[in-house]
C-alpha positions in Angstrom: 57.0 82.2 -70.6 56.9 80.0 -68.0 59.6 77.7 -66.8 59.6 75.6 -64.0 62.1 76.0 -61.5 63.1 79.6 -60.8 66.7 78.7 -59.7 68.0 76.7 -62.0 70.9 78.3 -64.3 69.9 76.0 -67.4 66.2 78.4 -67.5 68.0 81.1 -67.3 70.6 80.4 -70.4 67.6 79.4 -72.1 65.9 83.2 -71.8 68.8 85.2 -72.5 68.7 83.4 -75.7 64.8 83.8 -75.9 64.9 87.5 -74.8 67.7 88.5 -76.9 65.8 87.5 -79.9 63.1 89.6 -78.8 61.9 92.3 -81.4 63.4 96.1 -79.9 59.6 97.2 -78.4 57.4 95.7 -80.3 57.4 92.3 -78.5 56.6 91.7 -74.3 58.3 89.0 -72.4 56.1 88.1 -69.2 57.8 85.6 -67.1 56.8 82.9 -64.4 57.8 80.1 -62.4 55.7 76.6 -61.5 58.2 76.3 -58.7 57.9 71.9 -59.7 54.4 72.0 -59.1 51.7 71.3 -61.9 49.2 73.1 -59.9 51.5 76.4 -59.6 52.0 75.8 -63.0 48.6 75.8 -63.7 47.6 78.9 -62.0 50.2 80.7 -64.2 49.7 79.6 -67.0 45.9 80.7 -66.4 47.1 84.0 -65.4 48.8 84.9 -68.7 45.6 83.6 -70.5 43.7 86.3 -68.7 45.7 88.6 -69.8 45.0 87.3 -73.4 48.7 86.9 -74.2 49.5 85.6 -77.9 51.0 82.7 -77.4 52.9 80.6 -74.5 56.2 79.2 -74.0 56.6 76.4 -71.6 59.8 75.5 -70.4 60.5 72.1 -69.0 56.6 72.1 -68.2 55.3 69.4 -65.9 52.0 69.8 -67.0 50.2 66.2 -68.1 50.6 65.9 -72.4 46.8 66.1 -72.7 46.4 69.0 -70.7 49.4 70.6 -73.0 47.7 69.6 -76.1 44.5 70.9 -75.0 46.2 74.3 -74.3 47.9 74.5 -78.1 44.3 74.0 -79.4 42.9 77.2 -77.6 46.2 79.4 -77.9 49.7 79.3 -79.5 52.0 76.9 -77.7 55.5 76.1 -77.5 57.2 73.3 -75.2 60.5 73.4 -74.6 62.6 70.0 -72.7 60.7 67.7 -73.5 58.5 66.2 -77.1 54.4 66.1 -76.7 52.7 65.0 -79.7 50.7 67.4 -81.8 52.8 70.1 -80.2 56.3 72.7 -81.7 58.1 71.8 -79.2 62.3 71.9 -78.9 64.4 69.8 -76.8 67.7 68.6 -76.5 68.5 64.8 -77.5 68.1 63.3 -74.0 68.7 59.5 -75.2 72.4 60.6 -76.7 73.2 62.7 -73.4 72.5 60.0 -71.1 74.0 57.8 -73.0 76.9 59.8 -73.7 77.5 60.3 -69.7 76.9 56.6 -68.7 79.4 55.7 -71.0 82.1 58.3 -70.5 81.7 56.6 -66.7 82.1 53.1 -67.9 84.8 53.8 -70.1 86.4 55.1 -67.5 86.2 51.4 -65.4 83.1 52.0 -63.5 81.0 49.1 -62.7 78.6 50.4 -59.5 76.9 53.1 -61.3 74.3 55.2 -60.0 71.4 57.5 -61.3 69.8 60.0 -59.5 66.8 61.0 -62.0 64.7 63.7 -62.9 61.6 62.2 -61.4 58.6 63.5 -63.6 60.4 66.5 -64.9 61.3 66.7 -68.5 63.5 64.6 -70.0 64.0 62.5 -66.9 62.2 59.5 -68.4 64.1 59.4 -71.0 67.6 60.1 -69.2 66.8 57.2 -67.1 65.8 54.6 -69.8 68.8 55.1 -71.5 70.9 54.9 -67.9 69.7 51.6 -67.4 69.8 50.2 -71.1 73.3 51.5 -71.5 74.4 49.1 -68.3 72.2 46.9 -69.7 74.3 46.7 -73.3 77.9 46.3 -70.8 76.4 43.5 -68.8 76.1 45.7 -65.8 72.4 45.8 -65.5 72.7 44.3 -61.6 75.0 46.6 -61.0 72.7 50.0 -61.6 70.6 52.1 -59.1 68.2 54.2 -59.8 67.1 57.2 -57.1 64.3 59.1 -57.5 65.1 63.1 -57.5 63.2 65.8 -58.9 66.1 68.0 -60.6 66.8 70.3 -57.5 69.7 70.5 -56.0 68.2 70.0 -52.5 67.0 66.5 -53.9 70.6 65.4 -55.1 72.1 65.9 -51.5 69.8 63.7 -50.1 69.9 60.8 -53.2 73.2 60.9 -52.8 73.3 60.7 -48.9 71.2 57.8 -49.3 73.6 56.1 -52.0 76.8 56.5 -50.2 75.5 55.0 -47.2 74.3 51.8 -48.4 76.0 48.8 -48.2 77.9 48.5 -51.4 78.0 52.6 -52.7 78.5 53.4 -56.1 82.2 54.7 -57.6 80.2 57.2 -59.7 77.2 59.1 -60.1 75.1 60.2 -63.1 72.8 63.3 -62.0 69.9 63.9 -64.2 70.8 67.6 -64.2 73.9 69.8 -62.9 71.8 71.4 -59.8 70.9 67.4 -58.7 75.0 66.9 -59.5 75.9 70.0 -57.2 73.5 68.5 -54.4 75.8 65.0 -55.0 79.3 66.8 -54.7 77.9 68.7 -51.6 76.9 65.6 -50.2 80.4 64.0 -50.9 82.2 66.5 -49.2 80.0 66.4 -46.5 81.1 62.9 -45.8 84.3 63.3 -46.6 84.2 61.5 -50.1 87.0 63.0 -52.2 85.9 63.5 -55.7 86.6 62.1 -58.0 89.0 59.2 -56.3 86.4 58.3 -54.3 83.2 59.4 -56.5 83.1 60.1 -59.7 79.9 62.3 -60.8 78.7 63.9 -64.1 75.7 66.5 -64.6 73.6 67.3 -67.8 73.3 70.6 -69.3 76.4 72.3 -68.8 75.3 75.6 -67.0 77.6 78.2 -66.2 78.4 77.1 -62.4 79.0 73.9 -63.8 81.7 75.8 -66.2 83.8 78.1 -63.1 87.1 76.0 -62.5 86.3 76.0 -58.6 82.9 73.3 -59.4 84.8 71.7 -62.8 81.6 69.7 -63.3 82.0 66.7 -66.2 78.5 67.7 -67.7 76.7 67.3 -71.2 76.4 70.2 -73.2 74.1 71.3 -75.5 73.1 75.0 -76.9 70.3 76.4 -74.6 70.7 79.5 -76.2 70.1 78.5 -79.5 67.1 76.4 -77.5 65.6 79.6 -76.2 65.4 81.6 -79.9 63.8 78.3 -81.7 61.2 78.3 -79.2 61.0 82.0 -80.3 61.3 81.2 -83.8 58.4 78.6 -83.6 56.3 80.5 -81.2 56.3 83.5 -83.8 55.7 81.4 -86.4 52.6 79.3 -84.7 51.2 83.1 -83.8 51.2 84.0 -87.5 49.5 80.3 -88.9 47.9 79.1 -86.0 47.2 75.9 -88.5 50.4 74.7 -89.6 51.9 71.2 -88.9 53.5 71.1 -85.7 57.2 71.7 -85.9 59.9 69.5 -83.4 63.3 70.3 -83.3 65.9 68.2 -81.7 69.6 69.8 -80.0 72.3 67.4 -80.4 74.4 67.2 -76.9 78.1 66.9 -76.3 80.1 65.0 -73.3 82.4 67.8 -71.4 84.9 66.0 -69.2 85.8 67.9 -66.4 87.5 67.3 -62.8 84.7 65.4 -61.3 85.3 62.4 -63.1 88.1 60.2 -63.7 89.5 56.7 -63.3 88.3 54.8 -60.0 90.7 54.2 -57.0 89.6 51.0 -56.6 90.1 49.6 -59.9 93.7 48.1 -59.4 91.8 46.4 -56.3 88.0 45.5 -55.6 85.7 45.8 -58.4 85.0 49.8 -59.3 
């Protein structure tokens, strides 16, 4: 398996699932990280082949499609984050996330919305799209911003420095994932933004720091460790008839309102 950042929580979910599933000693689990790099990716990926493994699981891979396709032609292949034609791949329903957080905000009487995104990771393509139609669809298209981020939590801090010092800073935040979301309420705090009078923000993926009472993140949920034993399930299954039709399976997600969200301060006033 190889997933592709080695801190983030929502990996980790995802192979206690995948590991628990595993058969009692009759199965090995070798592990790696592409640390956001297709290159490092690469090299790991190559690494396992040498070792003639049966089949690969790449999680949240950002590996080109081709090159992906190419791979699940020579050697069992299993994607999980993000869909890649002619490939079993699993992945939560990122068009209903997104547009289950940038409405929750709206709702809420937002107006000056903000995205930070996943950059080329997966999903963030399609969390973005759906950010921008879903302003789009309240007439507050001129109203969105869209920051480039890469789904690290070092990345969100400095989106969201950049967003709260421009000249007209959002009321809330969407973060492309809950480690970007953590870089946006460490960045709030360090400029003494209280949240969520001041900011509102909201994750995706609901990972267990988002869950601990002291973070309260408002997040989308969906089950990763259900996620990590159907990329099991298929991975087995594409090992045994290496010629089947591809299989895709699609998570449904859930909005979890938290404390980081609520009502803007300025909407008796100014426009929120």
């Amino acid at each position: 398996m190889v997933f592709s950042d080695l801190h983030n929580a929502l990996y980790a979910e995802m192979l206690d699932g995948l590991a628990g599933a595993l058969q009692d000693g009759s199965e090995q689990l070798l592990l790696a990280s592409g640390f956001h790099d297709p290159d490092r990716e690469r090299a790991a990926v190559e690494a396992f082949l040498s070792h003639r493994v049966d089949g690969l699981a790449l999680l949240g891979s950002q590996l080109p499609a081709e090159e992906i396709q190419r791979l699940a032609r020579e050697t069992p292949t299993v994607i999980a984050g993000r869909p890649v034609d002619g490939v079993d791949w699993v992945t939560v329903d990122d068009v209903a996330g997104a547009a289950l957080a940038t409405e929750h905000l709206i709702a809420l009487g937002h107006r000056r919305i903000a995205h930070i995104d996943g950059g080329t990771g997966a999903g963030g393509a399609l969390r973005r799209e759906q950010f921008l139609a879903a302003m789009r669809e309240h007439g507050l298209g001129r109203h969105a911003v869209v920051v480039s981020g890469d789904y690290t939590e070092r990345t969100g801090h400095s989106a969201a420095l950049e967003l709260l010092a421009s000249r007209r800073p959002p009321s809330a935040i969407f973060a492309a994932n809950d480690a970007s979301a953590l870089g946006v309420l460490s960045a709030a705090r360090s400029r003494g933004i209280a949240v969520p009078g001041a900011l509102a923000v909201i994750g995706f993926d609901n990972t267990t720091i988002a869950q601990s009472e002291f973070v309260g993140l408002s997040t989308i949920n969906y089950p990763r460790q259900e996620m990590g034993e159907k990329v099991l399930a298929l991975l087995r299954d594409r090992i045994a008839d290496p010629h089947r039709a591809p299989r895709e399976v699609t998570l449904a997600p859930e909005l979890v309102a938290r404390s980081t969200t609520a009502v803007p301060v300025a909407r008796s006033g100014r426009d929120g």
